[in-house]
N, C-alpha and C positions, 0 to 999 in steps of 0.2 A: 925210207923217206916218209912212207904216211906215217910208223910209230911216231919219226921225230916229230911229223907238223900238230899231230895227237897231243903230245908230250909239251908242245907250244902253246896251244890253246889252253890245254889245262893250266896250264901256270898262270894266266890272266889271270890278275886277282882282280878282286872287286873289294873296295872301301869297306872297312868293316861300319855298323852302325848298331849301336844297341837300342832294342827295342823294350823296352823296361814294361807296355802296357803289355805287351804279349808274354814276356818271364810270369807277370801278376797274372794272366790269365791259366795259365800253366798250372801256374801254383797253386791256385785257386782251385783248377781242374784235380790236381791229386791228394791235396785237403779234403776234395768233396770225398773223393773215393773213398780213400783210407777214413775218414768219419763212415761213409756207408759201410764198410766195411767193419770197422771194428764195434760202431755205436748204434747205428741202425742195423744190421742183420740181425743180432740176438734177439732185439723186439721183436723181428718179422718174425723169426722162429718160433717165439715162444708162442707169438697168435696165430702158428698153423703154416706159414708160408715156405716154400722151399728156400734153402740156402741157394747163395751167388757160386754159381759152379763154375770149375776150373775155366772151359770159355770163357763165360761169362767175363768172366778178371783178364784171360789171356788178350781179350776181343779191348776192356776198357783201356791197357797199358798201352796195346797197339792204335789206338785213337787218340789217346793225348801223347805219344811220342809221333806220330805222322803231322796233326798239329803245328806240334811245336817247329820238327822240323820244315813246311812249308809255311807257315808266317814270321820264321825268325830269317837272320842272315845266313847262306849268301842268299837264295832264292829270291826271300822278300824282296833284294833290292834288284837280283837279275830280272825278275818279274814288273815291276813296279818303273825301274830306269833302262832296259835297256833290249830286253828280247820282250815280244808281249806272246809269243809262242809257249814261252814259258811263265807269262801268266795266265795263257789259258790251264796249262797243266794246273796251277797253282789253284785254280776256280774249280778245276777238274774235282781234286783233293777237296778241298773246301764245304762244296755244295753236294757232293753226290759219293765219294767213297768215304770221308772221316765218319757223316750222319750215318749212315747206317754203320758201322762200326761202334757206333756211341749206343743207337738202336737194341742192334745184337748182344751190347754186356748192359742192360737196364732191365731189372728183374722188376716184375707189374708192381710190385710192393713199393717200388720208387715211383712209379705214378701215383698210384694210391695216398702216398704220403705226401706229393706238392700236391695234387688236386682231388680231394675228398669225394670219393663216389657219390654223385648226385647232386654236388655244388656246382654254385655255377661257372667256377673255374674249369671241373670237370668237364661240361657241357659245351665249353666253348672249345675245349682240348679235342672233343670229339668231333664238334664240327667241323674245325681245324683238321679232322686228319681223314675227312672224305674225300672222295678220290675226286671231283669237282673244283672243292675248297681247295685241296694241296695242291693238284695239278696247276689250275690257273694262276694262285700265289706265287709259285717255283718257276714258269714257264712267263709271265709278266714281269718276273725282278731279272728274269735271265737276259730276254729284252734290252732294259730298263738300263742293264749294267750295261750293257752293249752299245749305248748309245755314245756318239762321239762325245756329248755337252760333259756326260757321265764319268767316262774316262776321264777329259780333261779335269773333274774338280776330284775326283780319286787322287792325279795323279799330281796335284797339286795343295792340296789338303791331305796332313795326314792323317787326323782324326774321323773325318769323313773317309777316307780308305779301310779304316778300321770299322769305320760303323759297318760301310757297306759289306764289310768280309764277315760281320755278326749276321746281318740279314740273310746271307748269301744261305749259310752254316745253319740259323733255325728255317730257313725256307727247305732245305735241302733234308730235315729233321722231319717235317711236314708231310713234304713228299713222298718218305719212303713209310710212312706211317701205313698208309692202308697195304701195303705188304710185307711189313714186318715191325708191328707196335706190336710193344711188349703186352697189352690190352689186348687177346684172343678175339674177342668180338667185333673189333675193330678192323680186324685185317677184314680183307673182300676173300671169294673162293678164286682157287687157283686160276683158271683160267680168265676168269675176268682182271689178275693180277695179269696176268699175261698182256689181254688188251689195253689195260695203262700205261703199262710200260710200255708198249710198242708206241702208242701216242706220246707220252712224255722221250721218246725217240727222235720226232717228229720234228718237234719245234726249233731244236737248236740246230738243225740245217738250212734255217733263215739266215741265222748270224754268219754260218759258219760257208753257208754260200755265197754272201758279201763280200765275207773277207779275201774267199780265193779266188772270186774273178775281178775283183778292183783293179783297176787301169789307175789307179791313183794308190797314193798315200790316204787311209784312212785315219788314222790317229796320228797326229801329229808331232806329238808329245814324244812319239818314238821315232820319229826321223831325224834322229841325232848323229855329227859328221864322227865320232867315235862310233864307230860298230864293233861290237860287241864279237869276238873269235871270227872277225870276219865278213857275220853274215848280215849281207844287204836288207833294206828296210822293206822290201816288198816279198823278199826272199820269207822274210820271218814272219810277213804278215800273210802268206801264201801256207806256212806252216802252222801258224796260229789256227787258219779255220780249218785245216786236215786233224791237227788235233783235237781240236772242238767236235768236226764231226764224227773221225774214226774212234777216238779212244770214248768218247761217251754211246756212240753209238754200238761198239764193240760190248761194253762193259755193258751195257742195257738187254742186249740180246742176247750177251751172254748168259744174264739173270734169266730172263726169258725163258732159254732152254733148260736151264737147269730144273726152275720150277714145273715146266711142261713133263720134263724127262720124269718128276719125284712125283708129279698127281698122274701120270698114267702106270708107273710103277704101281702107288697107291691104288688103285683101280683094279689092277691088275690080279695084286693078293687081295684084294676084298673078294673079288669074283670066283677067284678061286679058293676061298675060305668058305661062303657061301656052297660052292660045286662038293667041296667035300663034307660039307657037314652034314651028320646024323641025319636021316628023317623022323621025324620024333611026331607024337598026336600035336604037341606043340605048332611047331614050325607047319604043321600042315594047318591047325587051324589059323596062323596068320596070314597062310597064304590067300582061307579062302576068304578069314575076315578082311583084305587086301584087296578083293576082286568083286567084281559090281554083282546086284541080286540077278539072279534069272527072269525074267519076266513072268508072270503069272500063265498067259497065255503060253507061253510053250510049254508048261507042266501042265496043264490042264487040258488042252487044245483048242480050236476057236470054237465060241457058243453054238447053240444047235440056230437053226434058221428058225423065224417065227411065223409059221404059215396062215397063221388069220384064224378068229375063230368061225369065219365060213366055212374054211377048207372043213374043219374036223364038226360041223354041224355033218356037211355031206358026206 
């Protein structure tokens, strides 16, 4: 009885709709590639730079194929007309797993090449990807989207739906910039990556606490008498912010441990590469050029007392 009511649900079709700006975005994303790829890396090469390694490539296919499939149909339009649960996933995708995917396969020589070290394109890329700067961008447009006024012209405009899923996508590029820009100097050290992330954690349990104790209908727009396999409009707005919360909140702490787990690894063999190495005249004199002078006084000991030249007249 559940396979068949399973087997029910699935068959619900949804309107197909072509989305022709998001095919051109697509397109555009795997022209840039295959141009970095076949036209740009030989330069980087020849001026010194590492080749786009296998990652690298594996990381950029699997971000414009996740993409395409959450801004094209069915999603777009299950997200957009009729569960908003599953436009949280869709924002999910969007703002915080595709960017760093796009992140991970962008080799520095493609920074280098849109913004020239030390221009002031550069300069603003930088400021852009301080933990301050990104945080507050990415954490005020999440807000921002979340607003009822917000949805309703989203959800009524489709070019403004589009704009706002480009903001969403470079906010969420921003973000994850000070723990993993392809720019080395740019990321923060481990741990302080740790406490961003646990703050950029933080914020979307505002929205995501709204939505699941609301005695009302939030968004309007999706309180439509066709319900979507079923499920009631409070049911999926109750869903919507357990998703918002759990799966961002999941995937955040997840990152979390990971980098915790790999800089105390790190730590770990340093200490112990230090324990085992040589002692050599070297390493000893850094340790002592390392360590503060002795004070004069304890090599010499304290001055003699000065007894007057009366005492030694008498």
């Amino acid at each position: 009885m559940a396979g068949k009511n399973l087997i029910s649900m699935l068959a619900v079709t949804v309107p197909y709709e072509a989305h022709v700006e998001v095919w051109t975005l697509i397109a555009g994303a795997i022209a840039v590639g295959l141009y970095g790829w076949r036209v740009l890396q030989p330069k980087a090469l020849a001026a010194g730079y590492e080749p786009i390694s296998r990652r690298q490539a594996g990381w950029y296919v699997a971000a414009v194929a996740s993409m395409w499939i959450f801004s094209d149909w069915p999603i777009h339009e299950i997200a957009e007309r009729y569960l908003y649960a599953v436009h949280m996933v869709q924002h999910f995708f969007l703002s915080m797993l595709i960017p760093a995917m796009f992140l991970l396969a962008t080799p520095r020589w493609i920074i280098e090449l849109v913004a020239q070290p030390g221009s002031r394109a550069w300069r603003w890329l930088e400021t852009g990807s301080r933990p301050v700067v990104a945080g507050v961008a990415f954490n005020a447009l999440t807000v921002l989207l979340h607003w009822s006024v917000t949805v309703r012209l989203s959800f009524e405009n489709g070019a403004i739906h589009f704009l706002f899923h480009l903001m969403i996508f470079a906010s969420g590029l921003l973000m994850w910039m000070p723990v993993i820009s392809p720019v080395a100097e740019w990321r923060i050290q481990p741990v302080a990556k740790c406490i961003y992330l646990f703050v950029m954690s933080i914020i979307p349990t505002v929205p995501s606490g709204w939505l699941i104790f609301a005695e009302d209908v939030v968004y309007r727009n999706y309180d439509i008498p066709e319900r979507l396999w079923g499920i009631g409009v409070m049911d999926d707005q109750t869903a919507a912010g357990l998703v918002m919360k759990l799966l961002t909140g999941f995937f955040l702490w997840g990152t979390i441990f990971i980098i915790f787990i790999r800089w105390a690894h790190e730590e770990m063999q340093a200490d112990e590469e230090r324990r085992d190495a040589p002692l050599t005249v070297d390493r000893i004199s850094d340790q002592f050029a390392l360590s503060e002078p002795v004070p004069e006084t304890v090599l010499t000991g304290p001055a003699p007392a000065d007894t007057g030249s009366e005492s030694t007249e008498a």
